[in-house]
C-alpha positions as CSV (number, residue, x, y, z in Angstrom):
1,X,-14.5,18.3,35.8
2,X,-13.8,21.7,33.7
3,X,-10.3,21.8,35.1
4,X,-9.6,18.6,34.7
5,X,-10.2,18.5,31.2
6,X,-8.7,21.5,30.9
7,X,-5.5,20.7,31.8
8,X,-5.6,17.3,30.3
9,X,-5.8,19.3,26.5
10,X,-3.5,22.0,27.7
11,X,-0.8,19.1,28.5
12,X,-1.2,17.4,25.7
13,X,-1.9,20.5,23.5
14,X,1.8,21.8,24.0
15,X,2.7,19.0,21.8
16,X,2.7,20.9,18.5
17,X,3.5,18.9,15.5
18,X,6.4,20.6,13.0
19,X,6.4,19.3,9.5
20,X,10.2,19.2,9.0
21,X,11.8,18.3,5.5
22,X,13.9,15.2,6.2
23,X,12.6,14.2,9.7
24,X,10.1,11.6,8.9
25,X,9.5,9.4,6.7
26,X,6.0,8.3,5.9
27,X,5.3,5.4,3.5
28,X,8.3,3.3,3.5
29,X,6.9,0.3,4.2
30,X,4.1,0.6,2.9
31,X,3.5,4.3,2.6
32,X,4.3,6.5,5.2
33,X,3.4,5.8,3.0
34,X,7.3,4.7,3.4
35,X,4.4,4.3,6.1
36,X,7.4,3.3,7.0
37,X,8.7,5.4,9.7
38,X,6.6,8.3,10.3
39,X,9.6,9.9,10.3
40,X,9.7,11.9,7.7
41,X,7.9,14.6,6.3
42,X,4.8,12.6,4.3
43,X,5.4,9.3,3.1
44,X,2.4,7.4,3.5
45,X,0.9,5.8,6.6
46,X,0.7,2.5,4.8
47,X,-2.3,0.9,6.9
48,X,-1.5,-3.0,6.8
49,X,-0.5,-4.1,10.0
50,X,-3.4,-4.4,13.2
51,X,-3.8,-5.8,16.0
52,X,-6.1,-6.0,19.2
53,X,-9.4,-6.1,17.5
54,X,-8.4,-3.5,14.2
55,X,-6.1,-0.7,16.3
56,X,-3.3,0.7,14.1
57,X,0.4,-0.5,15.3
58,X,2.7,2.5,14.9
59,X,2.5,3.8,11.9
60,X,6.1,3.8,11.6
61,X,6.7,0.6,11.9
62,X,3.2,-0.4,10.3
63,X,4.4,1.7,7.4
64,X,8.0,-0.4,7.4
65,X,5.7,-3.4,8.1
66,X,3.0,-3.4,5.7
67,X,6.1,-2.2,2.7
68,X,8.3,-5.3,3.5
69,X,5.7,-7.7,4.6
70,X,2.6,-7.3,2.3
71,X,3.2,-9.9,-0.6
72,X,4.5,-8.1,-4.1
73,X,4.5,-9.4,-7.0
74,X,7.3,-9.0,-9.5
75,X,5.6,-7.6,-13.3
76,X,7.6,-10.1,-15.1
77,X,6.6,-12.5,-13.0
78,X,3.0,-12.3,-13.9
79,X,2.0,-12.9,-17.5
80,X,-1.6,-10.7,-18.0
81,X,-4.0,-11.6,-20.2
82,X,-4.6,-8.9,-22.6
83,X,-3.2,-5.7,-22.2
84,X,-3.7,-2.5,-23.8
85,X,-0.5,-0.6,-23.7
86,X,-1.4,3.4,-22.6
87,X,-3.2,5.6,-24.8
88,X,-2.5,8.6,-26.1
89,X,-5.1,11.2,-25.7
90,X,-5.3,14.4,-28.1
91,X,-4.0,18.0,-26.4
92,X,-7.1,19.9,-25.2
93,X,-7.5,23.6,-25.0
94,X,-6.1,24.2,-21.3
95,X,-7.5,26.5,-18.6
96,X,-6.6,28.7,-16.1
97,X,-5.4,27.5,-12.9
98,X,-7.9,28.6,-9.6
99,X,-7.5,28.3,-6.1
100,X,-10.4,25.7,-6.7
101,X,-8.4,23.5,-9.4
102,X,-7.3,20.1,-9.0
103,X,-5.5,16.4,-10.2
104,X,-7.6,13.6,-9.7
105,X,-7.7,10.1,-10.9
106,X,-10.8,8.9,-12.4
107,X,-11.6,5.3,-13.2
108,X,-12.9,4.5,-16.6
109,X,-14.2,1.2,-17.2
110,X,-10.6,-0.9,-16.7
111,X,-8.6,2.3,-17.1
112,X,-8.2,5.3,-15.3
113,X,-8.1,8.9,-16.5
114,X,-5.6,11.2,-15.0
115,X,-7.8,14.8,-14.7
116,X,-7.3,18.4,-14.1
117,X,-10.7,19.8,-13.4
118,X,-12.3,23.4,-11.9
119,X,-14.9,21.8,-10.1
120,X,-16.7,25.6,-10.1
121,X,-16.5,25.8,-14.1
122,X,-16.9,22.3,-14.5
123,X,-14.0,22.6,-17.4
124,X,-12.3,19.4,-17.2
125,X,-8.9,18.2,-19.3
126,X,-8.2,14.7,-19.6
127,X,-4.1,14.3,-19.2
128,X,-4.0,10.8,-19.5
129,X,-5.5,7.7,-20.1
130,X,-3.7,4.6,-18.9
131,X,-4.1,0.8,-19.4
132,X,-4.6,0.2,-15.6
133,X,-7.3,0.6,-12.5
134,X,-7.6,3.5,-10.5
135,X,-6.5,1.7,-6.9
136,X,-3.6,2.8,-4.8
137,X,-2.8,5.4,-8.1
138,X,-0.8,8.9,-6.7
139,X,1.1,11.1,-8.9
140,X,3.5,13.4,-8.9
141,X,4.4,16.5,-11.6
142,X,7.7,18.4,-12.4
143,X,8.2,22.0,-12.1
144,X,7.9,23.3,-15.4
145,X,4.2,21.0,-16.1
146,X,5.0,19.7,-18.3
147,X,5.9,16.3,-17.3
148,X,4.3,13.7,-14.7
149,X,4.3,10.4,-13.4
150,X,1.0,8.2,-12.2
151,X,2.0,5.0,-10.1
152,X,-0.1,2.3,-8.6
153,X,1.0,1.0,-5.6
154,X,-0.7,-1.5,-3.5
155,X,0.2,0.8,-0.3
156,X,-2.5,3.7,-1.8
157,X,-4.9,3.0,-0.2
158,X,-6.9,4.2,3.0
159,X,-6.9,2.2,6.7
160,X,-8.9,3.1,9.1
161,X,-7.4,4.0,12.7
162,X,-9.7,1.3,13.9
163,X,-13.0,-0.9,13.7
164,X,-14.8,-0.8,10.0
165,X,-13.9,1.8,7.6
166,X,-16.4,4.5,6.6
167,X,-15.8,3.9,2.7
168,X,-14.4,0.1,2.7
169,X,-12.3,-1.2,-0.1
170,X,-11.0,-4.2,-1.2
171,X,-7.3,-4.8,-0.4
172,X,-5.2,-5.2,-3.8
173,X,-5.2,-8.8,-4.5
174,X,-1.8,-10.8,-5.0
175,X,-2.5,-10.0,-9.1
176,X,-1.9,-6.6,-8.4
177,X,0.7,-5.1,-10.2
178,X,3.1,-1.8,-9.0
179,X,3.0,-0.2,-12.2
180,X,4.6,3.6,-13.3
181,X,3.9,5.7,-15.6
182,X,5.7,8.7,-17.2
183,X,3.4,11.0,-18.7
184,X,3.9,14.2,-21.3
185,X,1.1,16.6,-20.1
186,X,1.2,18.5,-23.3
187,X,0.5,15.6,-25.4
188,X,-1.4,13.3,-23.3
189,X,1.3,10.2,-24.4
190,X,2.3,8.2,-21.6
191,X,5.0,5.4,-21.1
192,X,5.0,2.6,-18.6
193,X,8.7,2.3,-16.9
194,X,10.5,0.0,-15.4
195,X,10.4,0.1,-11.7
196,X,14.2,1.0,-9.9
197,X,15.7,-2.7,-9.6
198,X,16.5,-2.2,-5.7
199,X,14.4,-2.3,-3.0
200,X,10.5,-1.1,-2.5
201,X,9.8,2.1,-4.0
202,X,8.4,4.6,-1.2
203,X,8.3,7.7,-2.8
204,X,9.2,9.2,-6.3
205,X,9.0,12.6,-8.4
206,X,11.1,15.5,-10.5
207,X,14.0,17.1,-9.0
208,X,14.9,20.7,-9.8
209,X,16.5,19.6,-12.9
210,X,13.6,17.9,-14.2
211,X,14.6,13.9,-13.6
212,X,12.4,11.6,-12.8
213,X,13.9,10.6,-9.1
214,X,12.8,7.1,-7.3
215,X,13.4,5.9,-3.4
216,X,13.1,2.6,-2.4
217,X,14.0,1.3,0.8
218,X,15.9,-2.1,1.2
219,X,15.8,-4.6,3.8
220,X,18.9,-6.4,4.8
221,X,20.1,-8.9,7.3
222,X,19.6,-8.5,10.7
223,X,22.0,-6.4,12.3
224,X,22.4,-6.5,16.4
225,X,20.4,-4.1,18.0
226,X,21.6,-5.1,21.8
227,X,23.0,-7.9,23.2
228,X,20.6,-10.6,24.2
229,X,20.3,-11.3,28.0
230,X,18.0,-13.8,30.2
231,X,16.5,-12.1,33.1
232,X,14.6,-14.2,36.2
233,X,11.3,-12.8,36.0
234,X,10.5,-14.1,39.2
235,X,10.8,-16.2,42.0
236,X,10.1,-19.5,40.6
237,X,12.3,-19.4,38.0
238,X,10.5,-18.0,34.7
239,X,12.7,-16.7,32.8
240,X,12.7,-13.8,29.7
241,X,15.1,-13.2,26.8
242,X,15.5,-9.7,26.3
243,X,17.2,-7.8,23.5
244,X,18.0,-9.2,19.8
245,X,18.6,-8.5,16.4
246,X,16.4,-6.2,14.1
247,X,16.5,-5.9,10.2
248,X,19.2,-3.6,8.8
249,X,17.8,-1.4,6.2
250,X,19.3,0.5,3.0
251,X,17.7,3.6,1.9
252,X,18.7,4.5,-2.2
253,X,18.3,7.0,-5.2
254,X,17.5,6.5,-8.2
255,X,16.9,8.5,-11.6
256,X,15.8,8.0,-14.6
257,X,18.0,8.8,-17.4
258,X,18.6,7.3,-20.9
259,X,16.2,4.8,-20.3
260,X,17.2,2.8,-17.4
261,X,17.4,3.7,-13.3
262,X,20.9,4.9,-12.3
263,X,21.6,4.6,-8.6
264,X,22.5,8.1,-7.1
265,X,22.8,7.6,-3.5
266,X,22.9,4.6,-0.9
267,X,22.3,5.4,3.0
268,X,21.9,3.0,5.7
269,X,18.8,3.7,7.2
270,X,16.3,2.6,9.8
271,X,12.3,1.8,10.2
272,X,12.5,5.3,12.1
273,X,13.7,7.4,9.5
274,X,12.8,5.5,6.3
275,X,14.0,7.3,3.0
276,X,14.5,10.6,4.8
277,X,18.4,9.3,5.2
278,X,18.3,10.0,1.8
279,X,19.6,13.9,0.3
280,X,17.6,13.4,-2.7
281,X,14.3,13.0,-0.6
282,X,14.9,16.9,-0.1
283,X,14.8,18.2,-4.0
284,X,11.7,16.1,-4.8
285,X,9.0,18.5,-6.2
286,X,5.1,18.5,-5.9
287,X,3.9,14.5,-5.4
288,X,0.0,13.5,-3.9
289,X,1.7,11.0,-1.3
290,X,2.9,14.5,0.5
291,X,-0.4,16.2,0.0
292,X,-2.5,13.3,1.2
293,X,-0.4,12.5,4.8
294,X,-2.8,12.7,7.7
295,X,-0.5,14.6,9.7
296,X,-0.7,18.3,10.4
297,X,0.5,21.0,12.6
298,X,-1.9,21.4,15.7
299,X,-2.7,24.2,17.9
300,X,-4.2,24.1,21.7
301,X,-7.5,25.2,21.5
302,X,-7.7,27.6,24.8
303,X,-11.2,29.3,24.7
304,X,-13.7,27.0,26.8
305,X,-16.7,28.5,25.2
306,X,-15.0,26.3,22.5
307,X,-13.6,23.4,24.0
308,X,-16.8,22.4,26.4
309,X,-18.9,21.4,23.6
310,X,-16.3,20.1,21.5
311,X,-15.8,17.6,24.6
312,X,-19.3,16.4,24.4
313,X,-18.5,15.3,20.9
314,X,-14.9,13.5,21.8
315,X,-15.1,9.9,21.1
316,X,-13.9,7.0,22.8
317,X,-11.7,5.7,20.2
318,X,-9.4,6.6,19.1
319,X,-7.5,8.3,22.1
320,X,-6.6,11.4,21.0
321,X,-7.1,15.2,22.0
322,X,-8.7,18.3,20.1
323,X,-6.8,20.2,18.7
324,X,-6.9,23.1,16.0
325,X,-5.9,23.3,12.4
326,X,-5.7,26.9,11.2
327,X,-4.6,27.4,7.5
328,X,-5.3,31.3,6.0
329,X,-9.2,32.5,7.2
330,X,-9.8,28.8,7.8
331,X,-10.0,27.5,11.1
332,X,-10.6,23.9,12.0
333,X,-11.0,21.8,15.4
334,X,-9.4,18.0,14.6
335,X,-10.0,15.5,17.2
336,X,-5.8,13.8,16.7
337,X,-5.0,10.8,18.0
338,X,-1.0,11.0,18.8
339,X,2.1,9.4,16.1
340,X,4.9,9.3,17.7
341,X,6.0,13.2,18.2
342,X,3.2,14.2,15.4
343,X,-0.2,13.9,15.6
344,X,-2.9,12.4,12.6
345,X,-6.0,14.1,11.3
346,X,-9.2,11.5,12.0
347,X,-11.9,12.3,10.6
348,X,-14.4,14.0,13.4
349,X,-13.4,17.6,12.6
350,X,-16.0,21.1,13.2
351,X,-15.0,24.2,11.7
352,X,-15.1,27.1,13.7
353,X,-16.4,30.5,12.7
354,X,-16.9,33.5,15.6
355,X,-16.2,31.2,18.6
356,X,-18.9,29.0,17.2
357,X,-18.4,25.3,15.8
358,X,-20.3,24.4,13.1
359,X,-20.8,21.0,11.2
360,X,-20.0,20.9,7.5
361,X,-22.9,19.8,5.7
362,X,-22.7,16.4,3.9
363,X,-19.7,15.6,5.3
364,X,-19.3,11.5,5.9
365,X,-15.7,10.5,7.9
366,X,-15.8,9.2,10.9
367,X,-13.4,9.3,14.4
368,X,-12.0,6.1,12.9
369,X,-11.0,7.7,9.6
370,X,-8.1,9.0,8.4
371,X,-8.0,12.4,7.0
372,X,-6.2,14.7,5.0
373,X,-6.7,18.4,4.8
374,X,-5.6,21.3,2.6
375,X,-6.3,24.7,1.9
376,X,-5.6,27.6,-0.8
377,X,-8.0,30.8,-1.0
378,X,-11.8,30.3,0.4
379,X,-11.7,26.7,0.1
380,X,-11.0,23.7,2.3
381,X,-10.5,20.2,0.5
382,X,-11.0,17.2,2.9
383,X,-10.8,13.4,1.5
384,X,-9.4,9.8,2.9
385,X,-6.0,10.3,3.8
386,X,-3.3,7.9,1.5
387,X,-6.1,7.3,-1.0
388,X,-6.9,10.8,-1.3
389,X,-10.5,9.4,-2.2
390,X,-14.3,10.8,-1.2
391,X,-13.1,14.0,-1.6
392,X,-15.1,17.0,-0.5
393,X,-14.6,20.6,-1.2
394,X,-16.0,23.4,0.9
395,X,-16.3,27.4,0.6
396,X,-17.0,28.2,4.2
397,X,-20.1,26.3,5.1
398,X,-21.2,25.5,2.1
399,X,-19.9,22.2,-0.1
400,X,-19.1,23.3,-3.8
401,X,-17.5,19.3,-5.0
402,X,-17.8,16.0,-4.3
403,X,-16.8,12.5,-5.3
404,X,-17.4,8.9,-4.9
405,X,-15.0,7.8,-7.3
406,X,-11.7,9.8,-8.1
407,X,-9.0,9.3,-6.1
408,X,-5.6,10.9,-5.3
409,X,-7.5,14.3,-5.4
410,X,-4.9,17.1,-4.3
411,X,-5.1,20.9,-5.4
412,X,-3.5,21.6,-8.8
413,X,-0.7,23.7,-7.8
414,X,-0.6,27.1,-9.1
C-alpha cells in the first residue's frame, strides 16, 4: 500500500509548477483572474463557472468564462443614488517598512479604507478613503510609492474548488459597479477613472515609467477552430457532429495619459493565453491580483516519515497530490489539486519543522478552499486566494495577525 502510494506522489510529484512571466494568464475572464486562461503568470482564477454538483471547470476557461459571461454593467448606464465622490484623507506621519508590513482594504461603513499597517506595532496609516465597498477591491502601486490604483471588480472575489465555501460571500449583484481609482499615496487624494473603452479589463498597474497601464481582453466573432464533420457513432445510425467554431479573442494595452486611455498594443489572443499575448503584461509592476494567485511552485515530498501521516490527512475531494512549498526557512506541505501544467494551493496545508508536521493554530480553510501563500523574513501570510480575505499571519507556530474583514491583504513591499 506504502509503495503504491509512493509511486503514485512520486509520478505526480515530477510535475513541478514554474511561474513563468508571460506563460499564463490568470484572470482574464474573470480573473485568472483573466481567470481567464491560467496561462499566464497570476491573473486571477475568476471562480464563476461550475458544474457537477459545485466542481471548478478549468480555470482557464472558467476564468475566460466567468470575464465574458458574468453580466457587467456599464457605469453610465446606471444612475446611483447618492454618491459621495472620494475623499481626501490628511498625510500621516509614515513608518518604516518590516518584513511584517502590509496593504489591505478595510471596509468602513459604505466605504472602504485603503491601509498600510505593522500588524506587530499596531501603527496603522490610512492611504485612502474611497466612495465605494470593499468587495472584489485589489490594488496595485508604482515603483517610486508614490502612486496607486484600488479597483473593484466583480471577479475579486474567492470560489471554492468545490461544495460550500469556508467563509461564503455574496456574489456582486447586477448593481455592482467596476470602478478604478488612482490614488496619490502622499496626499491621500484619490480620483475615480474612466475604465479603457475596449474590452474587460483583466489586469492593470505602473510600468517602469510610472503610467498607469490597463489590459482588457476582447471577444470577437467566432473564428473556425476545425472543420465540422459527422461521425456514425454506431451501428444504428446515431450520429455526432464534431469540431466547430470558437470565439476569437483580442488581447490590448492601454495607458493612461492626459486624461484619457490611449491604446498601446493589440494582439490576437486565445482563452489559453489571455493577456499574456500582450508585451506590456511584462513591465507591469507590484499588483495584489499577482500576489493573491493560488498557484505555486511544488516540490515532491520524498521522506515517508513525512508523507505516511500526511496520507492519513488527504481528502477525497478535491483530487490532488501533496506536495511541498518551501519559501526561505519556511517549509510547507500543500495538498494541490492539478491546473493544467500548474498546480493550486487548497487550503489543507501542515507546516513542517524537523521531519515533523505540525498544525498552525487557529487556522480555518478547508481542502475545498483556495489559497494563497507568501513569505518574507520569519513570517508566513496565508488568506483566500483572489479575495486575498481572512488573512492570517504566522511566525513559525505561533499566529501574530488576523482578520475577518480586510481584504486584498498582500505584503507591503519593501
Amino acid at each position: 500500500m506504502r509503495q503504491d502510494r509512493r509511486s503514485s506522489q512520486q509520478a505526480s510529484g515530477q510535475r513541478r509548477v514554474a511561474w513563468e512571466e508571460g506563460e499564463r494568464v490568470p484572470q482574464a475572464a474573470q480573473n485568472l483572474r483573466g481567470r481567464v486562461a491560467a496561462a499566464s503568470p497570476p491573473q486571477k482564477l475568476h471562480a464563476a463557472l461550475w458544474k457537477n454538483g459545485g466542481t471548478v471547470n478549468t480555470f482557464r476557461t472558467v476564468l475566460l468564462a466567468s470575464l465574458l459571461l458574468a453580466p457587467v454593467v456599464p457605469a453610465q448606464t446606471l444612475e446611483p443614488k447618492e454618491e459621495r465622490p472620494a475623499q481626501t484623507e490628511p498625510a500621516v506621519p509614515d513608518f518604516p517598512t518590516t518584513d511584517a508590513t502590509l496593504s489591505l482594504l478595510e471596509p468602513v461603513g459604505e466605504q472602504c479604507e485603503w491601509v498600510r499597517l505593522d500588524p506587530l506595532s499596531s501603527k496603522r496609516r490610512v492611504l485612502a478613503r474611497l466612495a465605494a465597498g470593499c468587495q472584489g477591491g485589489s490594488t496595485a502601486l508604482s515603483r517610486d510609492g508614490k502612486k496607486g490604483v484600488v479597483r473593484f471588480w466583480r471577479g475579486g472575489v474567492s470560489m471554492p474548488i468545490f461544495g460550500r465555501p469556508t467563509f461564503p460571500e455574496p456574489f456582486p449583484s447586477n448593481q455592482f459597479r467596476d470602478r478604478l481609482f488612482l490614488v496619490d499615496l502622499t496626499t491621500g487624494g484619490a480620483e475615480e477613472l474612466p475604465l479603457p473603452p475596449g474590452g474587460e479589463v483583466i489586469e492593470y498597474g505602473f510600468d517602469p515609467g510610472g503610467r498607469l497601464v490597463g489590459l482588457s481582453i476582447e471577444s470577437g466573432p467566432p473564428t473556425p477552430e476545425r472543420p465540422r464533420t459527422t461521425v456514425q457513432l454506431d451501428g444504428t445510425g446515431r450520429q455526432s457532429t464534431v469540431g466547430g467554431k470558437r470565439p476569437s479573442l483580442m488581447a490590448h494595452a492601454f495607458a493612461f495619459l492626459g486624461g484619457v486611455w490611449i491604446r498601446m498594443e493589440s494582439k490576437a489572443s486565445s482563452d489559453g493565453l489571455g493577456t499574456a499575448a500582450l508585451d506590456h503584461r511584462k513591465e507591469l509592476g507590484e499588483r495584489s491580483i499577482r500576489a493573491l494567485d493560488p498557484r505555486f511552485e511544488g516540490l515532491a515530498i520524498e521522506d515517508d516519515a513525512v508523507l505516511d501521516p500526511l496520507y492519513e490527512l488527504s481528502p477525497e475531494q478535491p483530487e490532488g497530490e501533496w506536495l511541498e512549498f518551501r519559501s526561505g526557512a519556511h517549509r510547507v506541505a500543500i495538498w494541490s489539486t492539478p491546473f493544467g501544467r500548474d498546480v493550486l494551493a487548497t487550503g489543507l496545508i501542515r507546516q513542517l519543522e524537523n521531519g515533523k508536521i505540525n498544525e498552525l493554530p487557529s487556522y480555518p480553510f478547508r481542502p475545498n478552499d483556495m489559497v494563497s501563500l507568501r513569505t518574507r523574513g520569519p513570517y508566513l501570510l496565508v488568506s483566500l486566494a483572489d479575495s486575498g480575505a481572512h488573512p492570517r499571519m504566522y511566525k513559525g507556530r505561533k499566529l501574530v495577525w488576523s482578520s475577518e474583514t480586510a481584504r486584498g491583504v498582500t505584503l507591503w513591499p519593501k
